[in-house]
C-alpha positions as CSV (number, residue, x, y, z in Angstrom):
1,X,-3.6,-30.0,-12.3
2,X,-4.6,-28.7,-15.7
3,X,-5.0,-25.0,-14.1
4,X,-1.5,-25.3,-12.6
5,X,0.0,-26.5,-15.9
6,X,-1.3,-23.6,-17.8
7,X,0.0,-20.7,-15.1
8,X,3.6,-22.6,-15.5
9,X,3.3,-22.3,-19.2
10,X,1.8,-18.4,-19.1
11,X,4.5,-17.8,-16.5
12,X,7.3,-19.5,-18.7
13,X,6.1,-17.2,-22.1
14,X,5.9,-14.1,-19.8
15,X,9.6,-14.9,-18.6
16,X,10.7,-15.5,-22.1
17,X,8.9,-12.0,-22.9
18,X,10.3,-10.3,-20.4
19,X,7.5,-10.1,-18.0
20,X,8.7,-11.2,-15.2
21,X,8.6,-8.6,-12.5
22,X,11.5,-8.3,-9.9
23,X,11.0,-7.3,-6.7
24,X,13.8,-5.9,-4.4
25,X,13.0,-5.8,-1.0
26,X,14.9,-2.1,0.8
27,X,15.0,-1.0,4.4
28,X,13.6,2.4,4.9
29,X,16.3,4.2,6.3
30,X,14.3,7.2,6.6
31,X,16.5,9.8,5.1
32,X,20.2,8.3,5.8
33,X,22.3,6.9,3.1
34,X,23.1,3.4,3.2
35,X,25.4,1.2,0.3
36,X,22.9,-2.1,0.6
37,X,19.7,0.2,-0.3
38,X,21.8,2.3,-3.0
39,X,22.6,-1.3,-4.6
40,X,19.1,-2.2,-4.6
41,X,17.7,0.8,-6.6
42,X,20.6,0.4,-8.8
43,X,19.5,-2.8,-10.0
44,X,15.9,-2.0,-9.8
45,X,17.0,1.3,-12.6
46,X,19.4,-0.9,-14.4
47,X,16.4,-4.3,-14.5
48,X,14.2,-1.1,-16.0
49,X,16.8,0.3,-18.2
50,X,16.8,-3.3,-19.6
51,X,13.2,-3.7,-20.3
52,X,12.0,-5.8,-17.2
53,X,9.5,-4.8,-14.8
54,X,11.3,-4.1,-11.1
55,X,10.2,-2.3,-7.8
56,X,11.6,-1.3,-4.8
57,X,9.7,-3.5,-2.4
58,X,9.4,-2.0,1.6
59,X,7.5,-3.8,4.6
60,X,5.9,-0.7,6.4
61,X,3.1,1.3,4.6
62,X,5.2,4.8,5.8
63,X,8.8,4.7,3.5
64,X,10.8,8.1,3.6
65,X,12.5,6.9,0.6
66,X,15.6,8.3,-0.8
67,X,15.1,11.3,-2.7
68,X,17.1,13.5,-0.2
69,X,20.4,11.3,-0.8
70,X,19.8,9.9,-4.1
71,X,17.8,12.3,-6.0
72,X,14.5,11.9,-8.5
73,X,16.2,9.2,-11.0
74,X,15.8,6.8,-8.0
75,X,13.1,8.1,-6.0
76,X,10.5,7.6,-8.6
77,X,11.2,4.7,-9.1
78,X,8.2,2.3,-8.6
79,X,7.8,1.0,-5.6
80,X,6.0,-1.5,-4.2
81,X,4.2,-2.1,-0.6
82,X,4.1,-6.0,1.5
83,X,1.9,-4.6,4.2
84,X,-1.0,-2.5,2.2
85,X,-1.5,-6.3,0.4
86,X,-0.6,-4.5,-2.6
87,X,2.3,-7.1,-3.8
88,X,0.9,-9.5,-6.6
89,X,2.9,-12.2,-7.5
90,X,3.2,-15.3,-10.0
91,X,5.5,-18.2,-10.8
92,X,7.5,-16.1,-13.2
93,X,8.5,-13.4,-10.7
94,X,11.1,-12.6,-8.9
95,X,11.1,-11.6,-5.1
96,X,14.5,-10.4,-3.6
97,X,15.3,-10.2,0.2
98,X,18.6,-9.3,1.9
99,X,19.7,-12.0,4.2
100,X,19.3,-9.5,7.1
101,X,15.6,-9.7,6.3
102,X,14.9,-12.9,7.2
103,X,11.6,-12.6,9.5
104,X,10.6,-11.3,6.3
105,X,10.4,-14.4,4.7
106,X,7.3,-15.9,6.5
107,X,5.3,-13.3,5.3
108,X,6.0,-14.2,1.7
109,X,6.7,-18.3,1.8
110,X,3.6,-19.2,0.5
111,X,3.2,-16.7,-2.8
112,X,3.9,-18.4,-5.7
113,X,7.3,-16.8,-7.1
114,X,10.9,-17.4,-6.7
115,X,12.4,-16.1,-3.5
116,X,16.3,-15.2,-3.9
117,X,18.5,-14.1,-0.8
118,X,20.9,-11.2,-1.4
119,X,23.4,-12.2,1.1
120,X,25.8,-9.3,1.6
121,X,27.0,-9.8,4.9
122,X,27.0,-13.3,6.8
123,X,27.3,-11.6,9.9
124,X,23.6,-11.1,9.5
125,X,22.4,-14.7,7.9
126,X,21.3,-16.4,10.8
127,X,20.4,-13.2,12.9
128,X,16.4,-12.6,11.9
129,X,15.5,-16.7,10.8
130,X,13.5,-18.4,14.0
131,X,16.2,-20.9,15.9
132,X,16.6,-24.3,13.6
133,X,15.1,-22.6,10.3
134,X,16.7,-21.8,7.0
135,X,16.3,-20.2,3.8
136,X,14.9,-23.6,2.7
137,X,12.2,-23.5,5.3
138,X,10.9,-20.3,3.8
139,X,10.9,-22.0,-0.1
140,X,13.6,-19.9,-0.9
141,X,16.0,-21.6,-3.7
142,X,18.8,-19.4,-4.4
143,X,21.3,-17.0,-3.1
144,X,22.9,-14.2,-4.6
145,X,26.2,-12.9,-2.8
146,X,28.9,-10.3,-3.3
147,X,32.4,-11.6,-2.8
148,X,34.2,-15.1,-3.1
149,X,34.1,-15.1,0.7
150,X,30.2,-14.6,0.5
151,X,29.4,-17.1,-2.1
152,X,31.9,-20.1,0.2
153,X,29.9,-19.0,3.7
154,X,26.7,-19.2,1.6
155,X,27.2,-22.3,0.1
156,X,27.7,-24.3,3.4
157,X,24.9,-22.8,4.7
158,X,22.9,-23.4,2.0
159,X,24.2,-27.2,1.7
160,X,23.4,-27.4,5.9
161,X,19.9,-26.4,5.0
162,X,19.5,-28.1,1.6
163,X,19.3,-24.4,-0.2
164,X,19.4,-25.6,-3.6
């Protein structure tokens, strides 16, 4: 108990400090533009920009990446990998998954940060989660969306699946 106390308390003064790191988790779309992973390096250069620590964060050990449709500024980046075992997390960071990426989420339920959903699309919310499971199941507490329409389709989903 005292062990856990003191990582919430390092993790609170490293959040405070800026040392949280944020995690944005992108499709490899090996080589073809797509909006959803444009938006995702934007915020990863604009978290940076900032002063926080961000990555692009990709499932598969081989990522084209995006340097032949977004250029250098965004293709270096840092970047992080789930399946080398390379992603290191804490209490005080960040992980964030698109909605459509939801088989994704058993792979990092039990790592001790906050998982947020970026729900741009709920055509795609239910698509990947295993039948009766959702967000919730996977410890995930928040939701970020992209429209008004988003936000009221997310919130009753959430609110089914006591998202809080």
């Amino acid at each position: 108990m005292e062990k856990q106390l003191q990582q919430l308390e390092n993790g609170l003064v490293r959040l405070q400090n800026k040392g949280s790191k944020f995690y944005f988790l992108t499709q490899d779309t090996e080589g073809t533009a797509v909006a959803s992973v444009e938006t995702n390096y934007r915020y990863v250069k604009h978290l940076i920009d900032a002063g926080y620590d961000a990555y692009v964060l990709y499932e598969k050990a081989e990522y084209k990446g995006v340097e032949s449709w977004l250029g250098t500024d965004y293709s270096e980046l840092p970047h992080s990998n789930i399946e080398s075992g390379e992603l290191k997390v804490g209490p005080q960071d960040f992980v964030i998954v698109p909605e459509l990426y939801g088989n994704t989420l058993e792979q990092l339920m039990n790592m001790p940060c906050t998982k947020i959903v970026l729900s741009q699309s709920h055509d795609y919310i239910l698509d990947t989660l295993n039948p009766g499971f959702g967000w919730s199941n996977y410890n995930v507490t928040k939701c970020i969306t992209t429209t008004e329409e988003q936000k009221s389709i997310s919130v009753h989903y959430s609110q089914q699946y006591k998202l809080r």
